[in-house]
KOLLODREN-876169 format. One record per residue (C-alpha): x, y, z; residue number from 0; residue in three letters. Coordinates in steps of 0.1 Angstrom, whole numbers, plus 5000, padded with zeros to 4 digits. Each point is the difference from the previous one (the first is absolute). Example, Ala and Ser with C-alpha at 12.3 -4.5 7.8 and 13.67 -1.06 7.14 Angstrom:
REM residues 2
(atom (5123, 4955, 5078), 0, ALA)
(atom (5014, 5034, 4993), 1, SER)
//
This chain:
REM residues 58
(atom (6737, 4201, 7214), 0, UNK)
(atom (4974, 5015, 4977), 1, UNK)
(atom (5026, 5003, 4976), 2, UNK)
(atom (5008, 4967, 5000), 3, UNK)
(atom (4968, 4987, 4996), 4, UNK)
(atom (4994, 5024, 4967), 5, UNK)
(atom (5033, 4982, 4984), 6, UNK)
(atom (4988, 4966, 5007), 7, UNK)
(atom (4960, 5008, 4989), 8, UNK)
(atom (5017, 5014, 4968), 9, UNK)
(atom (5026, 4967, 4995), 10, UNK)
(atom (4971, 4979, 5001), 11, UNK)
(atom (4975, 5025, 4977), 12, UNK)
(atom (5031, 4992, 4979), 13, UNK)
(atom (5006, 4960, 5007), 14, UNK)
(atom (4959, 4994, 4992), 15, UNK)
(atom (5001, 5024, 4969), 16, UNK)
(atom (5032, 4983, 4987), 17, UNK)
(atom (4981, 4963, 5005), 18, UNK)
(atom (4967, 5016, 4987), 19, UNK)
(atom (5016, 5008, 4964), 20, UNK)
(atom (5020, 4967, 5000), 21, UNK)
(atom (4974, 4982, 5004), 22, UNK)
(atom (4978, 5017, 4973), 23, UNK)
(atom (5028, 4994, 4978), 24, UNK)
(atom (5002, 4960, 5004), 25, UNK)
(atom (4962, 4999, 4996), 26, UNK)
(atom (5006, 5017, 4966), 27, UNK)
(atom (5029, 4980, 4995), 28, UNK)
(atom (4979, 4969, 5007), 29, UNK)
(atom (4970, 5008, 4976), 30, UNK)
(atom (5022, 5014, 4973), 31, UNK)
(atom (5023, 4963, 5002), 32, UNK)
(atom (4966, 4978, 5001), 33, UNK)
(atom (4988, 5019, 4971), 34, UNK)
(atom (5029, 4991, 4983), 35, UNK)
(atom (4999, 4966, 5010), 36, UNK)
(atom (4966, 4995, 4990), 37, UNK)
(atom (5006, 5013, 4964), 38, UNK)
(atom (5032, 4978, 4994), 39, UNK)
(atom (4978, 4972, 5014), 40, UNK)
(atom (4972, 5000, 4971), 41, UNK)
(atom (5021, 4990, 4964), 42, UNK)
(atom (4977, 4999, 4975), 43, UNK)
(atom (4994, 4963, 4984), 44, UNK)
(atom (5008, 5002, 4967), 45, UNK)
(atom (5002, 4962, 4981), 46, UNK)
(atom (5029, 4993, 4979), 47, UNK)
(atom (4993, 4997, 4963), 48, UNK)
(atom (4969, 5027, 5002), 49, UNK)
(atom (5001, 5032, 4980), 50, UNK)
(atom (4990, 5025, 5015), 51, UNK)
(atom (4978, 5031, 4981), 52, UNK)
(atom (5022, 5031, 4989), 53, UNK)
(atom (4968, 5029, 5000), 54, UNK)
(atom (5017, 5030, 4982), 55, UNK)
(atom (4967, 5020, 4988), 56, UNK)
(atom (4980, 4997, 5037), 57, UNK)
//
């Protein structure tokens, strides 16, 4: 019986590590897509028929 209980301590060691990292990689996932989002969200306002300055010695 003690060897049982080893295999099955050890299958869920390996169940929680397993959700652990998942879930470490969707929060990445999650920050990395609403940074995304944010940047596509703020389009610079730039009105027709303005000129804007060429700089070439700054």
């Amino acid at each position: 019986m003690q060897r049982t209980d080893e295999i099955v301590a050890r299958a869920l060691a390996a169940v929680a590590a397993s959700k652990a990292l998942r879930e470490r990689h969707e929060q990445e996932r999650r920050e990395i897509y609403g940074r995304i989002e944010l940047a596509s969200l703020r389009t610079p306002n730039i009105p027709k028929g303005v000129q804007l300055p060429l700089r070439l010695n700054s």
